[in-house]
Structure formats: structure tokens, C-alpha cells
N, C-alpha and C positions, 0 to 999 in steps of 0.2 A: 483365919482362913489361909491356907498353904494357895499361892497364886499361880505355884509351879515355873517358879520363874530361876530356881538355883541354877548356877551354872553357863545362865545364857546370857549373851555378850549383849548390851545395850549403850548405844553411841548416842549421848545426850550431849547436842551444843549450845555453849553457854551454861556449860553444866556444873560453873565452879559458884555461881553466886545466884543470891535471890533465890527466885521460884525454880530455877536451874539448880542449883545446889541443894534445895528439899526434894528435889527427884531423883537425883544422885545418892543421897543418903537412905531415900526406903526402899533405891532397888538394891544398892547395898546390904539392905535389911533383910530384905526378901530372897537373899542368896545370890541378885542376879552381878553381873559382872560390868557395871557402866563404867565405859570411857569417855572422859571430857574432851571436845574438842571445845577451844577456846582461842582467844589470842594472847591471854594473858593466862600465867600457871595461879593453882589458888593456892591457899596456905598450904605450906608443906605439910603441917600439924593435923589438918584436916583431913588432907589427902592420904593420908598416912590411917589414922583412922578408919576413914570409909571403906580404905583397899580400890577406891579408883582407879585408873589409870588417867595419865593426861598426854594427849597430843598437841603439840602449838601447832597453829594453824590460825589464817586470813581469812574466814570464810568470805570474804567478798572475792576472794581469787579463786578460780575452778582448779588452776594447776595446784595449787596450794593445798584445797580439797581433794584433789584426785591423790596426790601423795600421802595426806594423813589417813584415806581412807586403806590405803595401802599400806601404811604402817600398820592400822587397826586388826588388818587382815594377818598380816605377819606374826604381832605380837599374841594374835588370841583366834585366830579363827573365823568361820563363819558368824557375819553378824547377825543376831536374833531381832533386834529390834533397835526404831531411831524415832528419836526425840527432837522436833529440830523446834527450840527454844530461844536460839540465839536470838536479840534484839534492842531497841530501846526507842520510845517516844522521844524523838530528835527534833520537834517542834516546826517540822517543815511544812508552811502555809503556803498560801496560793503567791502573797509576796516573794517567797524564797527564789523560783524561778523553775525552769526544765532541770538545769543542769542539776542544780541540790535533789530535785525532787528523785532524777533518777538516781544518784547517788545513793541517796535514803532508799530507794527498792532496793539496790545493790544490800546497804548494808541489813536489811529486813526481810525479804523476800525472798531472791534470786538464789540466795545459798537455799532457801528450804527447796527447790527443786532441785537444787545441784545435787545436793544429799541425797534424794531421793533416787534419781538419776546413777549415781555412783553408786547404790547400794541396793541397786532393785536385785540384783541376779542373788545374794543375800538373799533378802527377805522372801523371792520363792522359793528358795532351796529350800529355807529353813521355815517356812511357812509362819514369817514372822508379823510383825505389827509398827503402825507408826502412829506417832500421836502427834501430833500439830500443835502449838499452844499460841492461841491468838488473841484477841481483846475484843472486852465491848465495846469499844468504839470503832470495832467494824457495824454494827447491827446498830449503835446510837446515832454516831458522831459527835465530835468533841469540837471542832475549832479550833481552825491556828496550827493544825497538823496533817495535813492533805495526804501527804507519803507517806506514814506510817500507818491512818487508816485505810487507805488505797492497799499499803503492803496484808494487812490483817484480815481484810474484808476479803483478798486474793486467796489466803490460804484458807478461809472458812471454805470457797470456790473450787479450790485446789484438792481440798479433803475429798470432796463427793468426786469431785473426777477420778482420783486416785482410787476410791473405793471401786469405783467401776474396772477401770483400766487391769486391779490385782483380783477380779474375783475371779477368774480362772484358776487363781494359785491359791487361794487360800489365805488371803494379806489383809487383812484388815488395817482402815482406818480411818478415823478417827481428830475430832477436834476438842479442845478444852480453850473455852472463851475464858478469860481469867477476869476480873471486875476490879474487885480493890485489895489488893494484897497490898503489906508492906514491907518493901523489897528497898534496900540501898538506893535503890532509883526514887522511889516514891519517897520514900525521908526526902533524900536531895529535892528533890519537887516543894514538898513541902515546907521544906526549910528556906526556900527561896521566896514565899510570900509574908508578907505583912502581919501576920497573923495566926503562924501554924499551926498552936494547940486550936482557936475557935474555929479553923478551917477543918480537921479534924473529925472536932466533937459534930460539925453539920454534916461531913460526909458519915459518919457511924450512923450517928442517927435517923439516916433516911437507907439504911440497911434492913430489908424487912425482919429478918430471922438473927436474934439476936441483939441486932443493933450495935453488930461490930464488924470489922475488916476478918474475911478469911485469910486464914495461915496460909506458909506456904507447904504445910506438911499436908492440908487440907487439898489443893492441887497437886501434889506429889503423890497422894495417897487414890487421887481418882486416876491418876497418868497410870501408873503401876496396874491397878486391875487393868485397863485398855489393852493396856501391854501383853494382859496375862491369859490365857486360856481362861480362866474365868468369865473373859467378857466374848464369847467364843461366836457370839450368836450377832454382835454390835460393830459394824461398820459405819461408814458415810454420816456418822453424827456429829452434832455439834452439841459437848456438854459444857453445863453452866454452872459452875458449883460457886456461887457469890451469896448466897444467903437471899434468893430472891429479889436480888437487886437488880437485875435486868428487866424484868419480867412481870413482879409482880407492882400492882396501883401505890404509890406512894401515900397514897391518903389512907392506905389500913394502920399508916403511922401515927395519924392525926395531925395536927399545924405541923408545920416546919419549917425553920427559919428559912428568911430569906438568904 
């Protein structure tokens, strides 16, 4: 399926690694033109590859942001569409305090409006799209991380307002809840308990469809259609692409370990 996406500029941040970097490589795919905003550059070998572009950039700094989105603009154009993926479960609980907790929105949050904000006159020109990629532990809860489901749970909130706010122009958008991918982050996680492969094998196994973790090409590949005139008709959603793992009764699994 041609998603008709060649040519058009898509500013994905945090878009050199993980579920960030599987988004970057199939709109690559798909002709379109993603620029990484990040803080750190990714492999040269990679980037070289995909035909990326990268801007350094803080996104917890708005001047910081406001300058790379002006470089984006210089280097390439009118931007077609944004990704704002930038993030990481930083473990900040109700013990951390105010000050961590705001911090962690800064470094979770606050950029996805900032982006928004800097690139709205974008996205009506070009009657473009934005995909939000947030977690189920906004819609669960997980414990022991107050800020970053406060930040995730925001942009699920964030999406339907912005759906509203751009339907005069033609802007779709859009949310992608991610569940269990594994990403650089998630090894590191994993590898920090007692136990990783049997930690593991009980989370696959309580995956309905399958009974395995989604790729991140499998998230990359639902961002892309959102993105794309294909999904022409699909605003203010929240998709789930986990293998039923949100959603569906754990007991069509049958026992499952404690």
C-alpha cells in the first residue's frame, strides 16, 4: 500500500533509538523525509542508511526547541508531520517529591506541547498529522511511577483536544498506547531484576495474540499509516497495537503464573 507519504518532512523525537528509531526507518521506507530531534546523535552508520536527518536538541528547553524547529524549517521545508515520541519511565513515585515529579513532566510531557505549539502553523499549511506515542500505564497503572504515567495519561488527554482544536484545518490526530515492546529501555529494566529470562517468559505469556512482545517495526508501521492519507478519515484516537494485551481478559490464556 503506497501511504503517499514521499517527499514529506516528518520531525520524529527521540527518533534515533527504540520505538523511535523503528519510525524513522519505515517512513524512510515509505519515501517520507524524518528528521530526528534528539539529545544525543545516533549511529552515523544508521543514519547514513535511512537518509535521516538529525538536529541536537534539549527538548526539555523551549529556546532549544524553538531553534531546532527552525533549523528543520531551513534545512527542508514545510513540516508535514510530528511524532513526538521522545521519553523514558524514570521511576518517579509519590516518595520522589514535587520537584522530581515536575522535572519528569518537563522531561516527558511538556516538549510534546512545545512541539506541537512550534509547529502548528506547519501542520495547517500542509494539512498535516501528529501521532502522540504514549503507554498503557496511562489506562492501567503500574506503581512506583507517578510522573511518567501523569505525563502519558496527559497526552492520551492531549490528543482529543488537539483533534478538536485542528479540525478547522484538516490535522489529524492521533494516539499509539505502546504495551510491551522491546526497546534498549526495556532490556535495561529487565536486566536489572533477579530473574530476567523467567520475568520475561510471564510477561509474553499473558500476551493474548501470540503470546509475544510487539516489535517496534509493528508500532512504526501503525504511526506511518496515521501519518498517512490513508488514515484520512481517523482523528482523536487512541490505538492499541499490543496483541490484546490491554484490553483483552487474561484468562482466555488459561492459569498463569504468579
Amino acid at each position: 500500500m503506497d501511504l503517499h507519504l514521499k517527499g514529506k518532512v516528518v520531525v520524529v523525537t527521540g527518533g534515533g533509538s527504540g520505538i523511535g528509531a523503528g519510525i524513522t526507518e519505515v517512513l524512510a521506507e515509505e519515501g517520507a523525509r524524518p528528521v530526528i530531534l534528539a539529545r544525543r546523535p545516533p549511529d552515523a552508520g544508521w543514519l547514513s542508511r535511512t537518509g535521516a536527518d538529525f538536529v541536537p536538541v534539549e527538548l526539555s528547553d523551549d529556546e532549544a526547541c524553538r531553534a531546532a524547529v527552525e533549523a528543520v524549517r531551513a534545512r527542508h521545508g514545510t513540516v508535514h508531520g510530528l511524532v513526538n515520541n521522545a521519553g523514558a519511565n524514570d521511576g518517579v513515585g509519590i516518595g520522589a517529591g514535587p520537584r522530581a515529579f515536575r522535572a519528569s513532566l518537563d522531561a516527558n510531557l511538556v516538549h510534546y506541547y512545545t512541539m506541537v505549539h512550534l509547529l502548528a502553523d506547519d501542520l495547517r499549511a500542509s494539512r498535516g498529522a501528529i501521532v502522540n506515542i504514549s503507554s498503557k500505564t496511562a489506562v492501567t497503572g503500574q506503581g512506583g511511577t507517578s510522573a511518567y504515567v501523569a505525563a502519558k495519561a496527559a497526552e492520551l488527554g492531549l490528543t482529543r483536544e488537539w483533534a478538536v482544536d485542528f479540525l478547522p484545518h484538516g490535522v489529524r490526530v492521533n494516539a499509539i498506547v505502546v504495551a510491551e515492546v522491546m526497546t534498549p529501555l526495556y532490556r535495561r529494566w529487565l536486566d536489572s531484576l533477579p530473574d530476567p529470562a523467567g520475568r520475561l517468559r510471564d510477561i509474553t505469556a499473558r500476551i493474548p495474540l501470540g503470546a509475544r512482545m510487539t516489535t517496534a517495526r509493528e508500532i512504526a508501521d501503525s504511526c506511518a499509516f496515521l501519518l498517512s492519507d490513508r488514515a484520512s478519515h481517523t482523528t482523536g484516537q487512541w490505538i492499541f497495537p499490543d496483541g490484546g494485551y490491554t484490553h483483552l481478559d487474561r484468562a482466555i490464556m488459561g492459569p498463569q503464573p504468579s
